[in-house]
N, C-alpha and C positions, 0 to 999 in steps of 0.2 A: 621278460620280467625285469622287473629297476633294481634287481637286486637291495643294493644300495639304501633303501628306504626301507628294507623289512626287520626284523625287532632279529637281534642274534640268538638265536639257543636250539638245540636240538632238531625240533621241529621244523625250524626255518631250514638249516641245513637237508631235510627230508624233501621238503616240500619246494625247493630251489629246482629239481628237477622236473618240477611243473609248468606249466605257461599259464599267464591269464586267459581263459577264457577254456580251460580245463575244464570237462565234463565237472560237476560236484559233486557225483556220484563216486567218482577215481578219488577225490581229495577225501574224502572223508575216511574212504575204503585204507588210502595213506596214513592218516591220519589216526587212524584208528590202532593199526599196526605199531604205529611211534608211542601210541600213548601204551600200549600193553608191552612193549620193551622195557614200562620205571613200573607197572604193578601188575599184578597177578589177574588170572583172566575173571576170578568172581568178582572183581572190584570194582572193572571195567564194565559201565554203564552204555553203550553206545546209543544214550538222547540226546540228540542235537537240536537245540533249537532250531526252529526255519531262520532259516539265510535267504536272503533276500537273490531270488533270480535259480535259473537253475546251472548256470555256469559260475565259472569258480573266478572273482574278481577280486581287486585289493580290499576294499571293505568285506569281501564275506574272507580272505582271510584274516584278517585283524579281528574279527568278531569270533574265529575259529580259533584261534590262539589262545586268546580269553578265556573261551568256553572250558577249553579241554584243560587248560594249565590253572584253572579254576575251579568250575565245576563239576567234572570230571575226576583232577588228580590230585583236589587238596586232600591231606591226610585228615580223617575224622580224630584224630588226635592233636593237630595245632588247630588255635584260632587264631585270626588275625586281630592286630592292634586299632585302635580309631585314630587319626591325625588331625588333629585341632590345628593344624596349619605349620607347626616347627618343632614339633616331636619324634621326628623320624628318626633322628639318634639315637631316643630314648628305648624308641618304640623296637628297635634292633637292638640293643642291647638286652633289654627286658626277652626279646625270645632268645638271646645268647644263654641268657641264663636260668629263661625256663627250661631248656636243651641239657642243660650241665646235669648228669644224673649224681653227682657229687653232692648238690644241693639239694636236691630233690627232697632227701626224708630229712633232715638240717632243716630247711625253711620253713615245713608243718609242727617241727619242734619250737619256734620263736615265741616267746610269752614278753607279754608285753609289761610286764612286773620287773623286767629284765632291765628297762629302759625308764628314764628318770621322768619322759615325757609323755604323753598323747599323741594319738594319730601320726606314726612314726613311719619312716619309711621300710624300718621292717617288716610291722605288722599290715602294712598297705601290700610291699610287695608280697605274703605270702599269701592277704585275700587274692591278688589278682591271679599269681599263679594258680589258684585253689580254683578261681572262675573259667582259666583259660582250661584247665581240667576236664569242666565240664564237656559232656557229648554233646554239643553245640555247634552251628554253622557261622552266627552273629560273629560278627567282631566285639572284644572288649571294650571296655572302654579305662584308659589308664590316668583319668584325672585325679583322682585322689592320691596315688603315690605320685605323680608331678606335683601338686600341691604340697604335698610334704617333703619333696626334694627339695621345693625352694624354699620352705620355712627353715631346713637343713642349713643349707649350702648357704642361702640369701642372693639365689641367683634364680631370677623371675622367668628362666626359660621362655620369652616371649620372642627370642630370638633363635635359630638352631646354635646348639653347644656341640662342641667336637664331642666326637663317642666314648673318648678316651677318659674325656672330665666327665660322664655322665658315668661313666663304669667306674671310676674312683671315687663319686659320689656315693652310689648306691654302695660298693665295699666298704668306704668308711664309715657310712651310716651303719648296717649291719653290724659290722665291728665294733660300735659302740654298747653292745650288748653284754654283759657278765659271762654268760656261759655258751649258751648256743651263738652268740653273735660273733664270739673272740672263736670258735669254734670254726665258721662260715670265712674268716677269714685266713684262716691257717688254710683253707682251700687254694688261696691262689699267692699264698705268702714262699718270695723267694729269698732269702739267706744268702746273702753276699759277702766277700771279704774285699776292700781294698786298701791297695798297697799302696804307698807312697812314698818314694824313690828320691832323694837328691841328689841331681843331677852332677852336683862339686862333692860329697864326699859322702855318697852311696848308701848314707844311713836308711833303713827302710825302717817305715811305721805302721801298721794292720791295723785296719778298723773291720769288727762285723758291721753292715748296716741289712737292712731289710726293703724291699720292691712288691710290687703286685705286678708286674709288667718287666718284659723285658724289649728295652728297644732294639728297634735293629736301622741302621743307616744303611740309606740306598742309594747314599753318592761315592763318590771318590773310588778307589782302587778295590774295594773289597769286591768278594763274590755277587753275583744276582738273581743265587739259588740258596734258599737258607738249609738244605746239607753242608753244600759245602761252606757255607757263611760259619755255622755251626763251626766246622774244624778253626778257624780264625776269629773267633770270638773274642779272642784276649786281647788280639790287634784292633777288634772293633771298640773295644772299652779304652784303651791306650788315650791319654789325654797329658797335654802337658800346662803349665800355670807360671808366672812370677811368683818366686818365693823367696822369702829372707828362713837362711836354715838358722835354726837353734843348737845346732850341735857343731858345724862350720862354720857360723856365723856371716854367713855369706849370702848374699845377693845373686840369686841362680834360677835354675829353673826346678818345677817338681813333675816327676812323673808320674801320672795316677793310673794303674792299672787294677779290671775285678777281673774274680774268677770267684763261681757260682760256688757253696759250699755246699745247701740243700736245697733238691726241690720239692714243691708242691703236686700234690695229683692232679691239679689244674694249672697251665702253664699259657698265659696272655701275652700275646707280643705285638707289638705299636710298631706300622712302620712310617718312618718317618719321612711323610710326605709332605711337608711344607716346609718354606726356606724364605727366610725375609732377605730380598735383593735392596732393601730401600737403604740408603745412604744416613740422610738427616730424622728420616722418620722410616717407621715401618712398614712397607709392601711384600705383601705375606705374596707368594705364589702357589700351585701347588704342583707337585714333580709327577708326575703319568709314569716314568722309566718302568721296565721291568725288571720282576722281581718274583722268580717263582720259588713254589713249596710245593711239597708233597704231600700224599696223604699221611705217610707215615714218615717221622724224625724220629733220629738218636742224638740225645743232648748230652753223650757223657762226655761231649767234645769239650760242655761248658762249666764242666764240673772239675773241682779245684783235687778232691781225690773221689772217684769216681767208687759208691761199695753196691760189690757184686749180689748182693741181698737184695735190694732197692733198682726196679728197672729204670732204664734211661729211656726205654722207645715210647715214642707219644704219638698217638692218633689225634687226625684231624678232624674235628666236629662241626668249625664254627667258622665264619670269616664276614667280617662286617666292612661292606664295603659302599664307596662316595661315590658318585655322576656328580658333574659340576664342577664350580669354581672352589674356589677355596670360602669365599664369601657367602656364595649363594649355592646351594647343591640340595643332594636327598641320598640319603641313605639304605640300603637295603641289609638284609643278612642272608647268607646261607649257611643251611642246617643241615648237617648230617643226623637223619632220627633211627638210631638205630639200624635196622638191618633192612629198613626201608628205604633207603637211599637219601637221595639231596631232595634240597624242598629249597623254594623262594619267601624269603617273608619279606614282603612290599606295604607295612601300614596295615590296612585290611585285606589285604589279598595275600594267602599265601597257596603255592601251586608247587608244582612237581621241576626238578629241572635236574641235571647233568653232571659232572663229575665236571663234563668240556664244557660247562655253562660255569665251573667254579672257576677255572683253568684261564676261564675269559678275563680273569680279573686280575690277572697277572701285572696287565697293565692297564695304561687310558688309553693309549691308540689315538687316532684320529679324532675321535667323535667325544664331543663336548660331554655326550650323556651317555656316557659307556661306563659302566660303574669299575673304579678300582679298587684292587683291600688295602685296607685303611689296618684292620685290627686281626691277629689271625689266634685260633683259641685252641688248644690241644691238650687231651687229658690224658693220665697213662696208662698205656696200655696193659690190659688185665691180660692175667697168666690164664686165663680158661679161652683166649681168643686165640 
């Protein structure tokens, strides 16, 4: 077997112990096993389409792959997105935050009285949630709130947009709302303090400001696991500037340090994978390095006075991750649905996949189309789990 050429996730790892040309009576019988390892055995349909031949070759596995992580183990509670050709940002975010059960009853409350306009991008995304709802196999279709994203923002989405501006689009649309919108964004609003330090006569100045994201850098000295990034958080904000002081009067430097004051029950973090090497002009790259997380973080490392009332541990739900350049790539998500396990949403296909199918995304690796996370999404954890 060419190893090398077969698609990474679960499955492939089961089925690596096969050769081509494996009875396909054995593959399936494999096959079958791996797929009732992510769902319970009423769930499990074992109809296979005919496969071409009765031995087990590289087209009848790819065609097997499909079927099962498709037809077989999609959850009848997601549907997949349509891609009109450069939406795949959108189209992962949008199941980020059909996934978020924070928004869930928030988004069936949006009245469009709320908002000074028509056909807005709140009341679009709560039709579309309300569609993807339905007991349905079809994919949606998400033209109408793209339509209204770019009447919003004034950015014609005919190109792919990072995930990270498509998620700050759709929040600060929402947030334009009175009641239920200013509401929707207290979901992912963090409360920051910083300080600002001169470096010749020590004077410090505190500002609150407020974030929907927290980034995290994946170069230089820090950690390449966000626990322990987490404990160095203070060090990851650390910034220093030219400064003329107003109280030394001096020509020095300032030191700008945050430290988190409140958080949100929804907590977004951006990591940051691109880096411009260009000189005269801009050459955007993008960094593969590794960088892992867990399911489960304690962020009181990043909290300025941590109260014992208010948990810090935050479970992992969400991870939106890149294949590709920086230029040109495709986006997918993984979804943690509850007590159902991970799930792939690829556009219109979304399927069953791994814990060690999220763990994959740690980095880019070798392979041009190996998807890395780009955006990682953690809500906190309820005291009844």
């Amino acid at each position: 077997m060419v190893e090398k050429h077969l698609p990474e996730s679960g499955l492939h790892k089961v089925l690596c112990g096969l050769s081509i040309g494996t009875p396909l009576a054995r593959v399936l019988t494999t096959s079958i096993e791996w797929l009732e390892s992510f769902a319970p055995r009423e769930r499990t349909t074992p109809h296979l389409l005919p496969l071409d031949g009765n031995f087990f070759t590289f087209r009848d596995y790819t065609q097997l792959v499909t079927l099962l992580r498709t037809s077989l183990c999609a959850p009848s509670t997601m549907r997949g997105l349509i891609n009109y050709g450069t939406h795949c940002s959108i189209n992962s975010i949008v199941q980020y935050l059909y996934e978020t059960r924070e928004l869930q009853d928030l988004i069936l409350c949006v009245d469009e009285r709320e908002y000074q306009a028509h056909n807005t991008v709140a009341m679009n995304l709560k039709a579309l949630i309300q569609e993807m709802k339905e007991k349905e196999r079809s994919p949606c279709d998400p033209g109408f709130l793209i339509d209204s994203m770019s009447v919003y923002s004034g950015i014609s989405f005919n190109i792919q947009e990072d995930s990270d501006l498509v998620f700050t689009c759709i929040i600060n649309a929402l947030a334009d709302g009175h009641r239920t919108g200013k509401g929707i964004r207290k979901l992912w609003d963090i409360e920051y303090e910083e300080n600002m330090r001169c470096l010749s006569c020590n004077t410090v100045r505190s500002v609150l400001k407020n974030a929907n994201t927290i980034p995290l850098s994946i170069e230089g000295t820090l950690p390449n696991e966000l626990q322990e990034y987490m404990k160095q958080y203070a060090d990851s904000t650390r910034t220093a500037c030219d400064w003329h002081c107003t109280n030394c009067h001096r020509e020095t430097q300032l030191e700008i340090m945050s430290k988190v004051v409140s958080l949100p029950p929804v907590v977004c973090m951006k990591l940051g994978r691109v880096r411009n090497i260009g000189r005269d002009t801009a050459h955007i790259v993008k960094i593969g390095t590794r960088f892992a997380f867990p399911e489960t973080v304690d962020l009181k490392y990043i909290m300025k006075e941590p109260k014992a009332s208010v948990s810090t541990i935050y479970e992992l739900y969400a991870v939106v991750a890149h294949c590709g350049t920086h230029y040109r790539g495709h986006y997918t998500a993984y979804l943690r649905c509850g007590n159902r396990g991970w799930y792939l949403a690829d556009d219109a296909q979304v399927s069953v996949c791994s814990w060690a199918d999220v763990k994959n995304t740690y980095e880019a690796g070798s392979n041009l189309y190996h998807g890395v996370a780009y955006m990682l999404m953690y809500h906190r954890k309820s005291s009844s789990h």
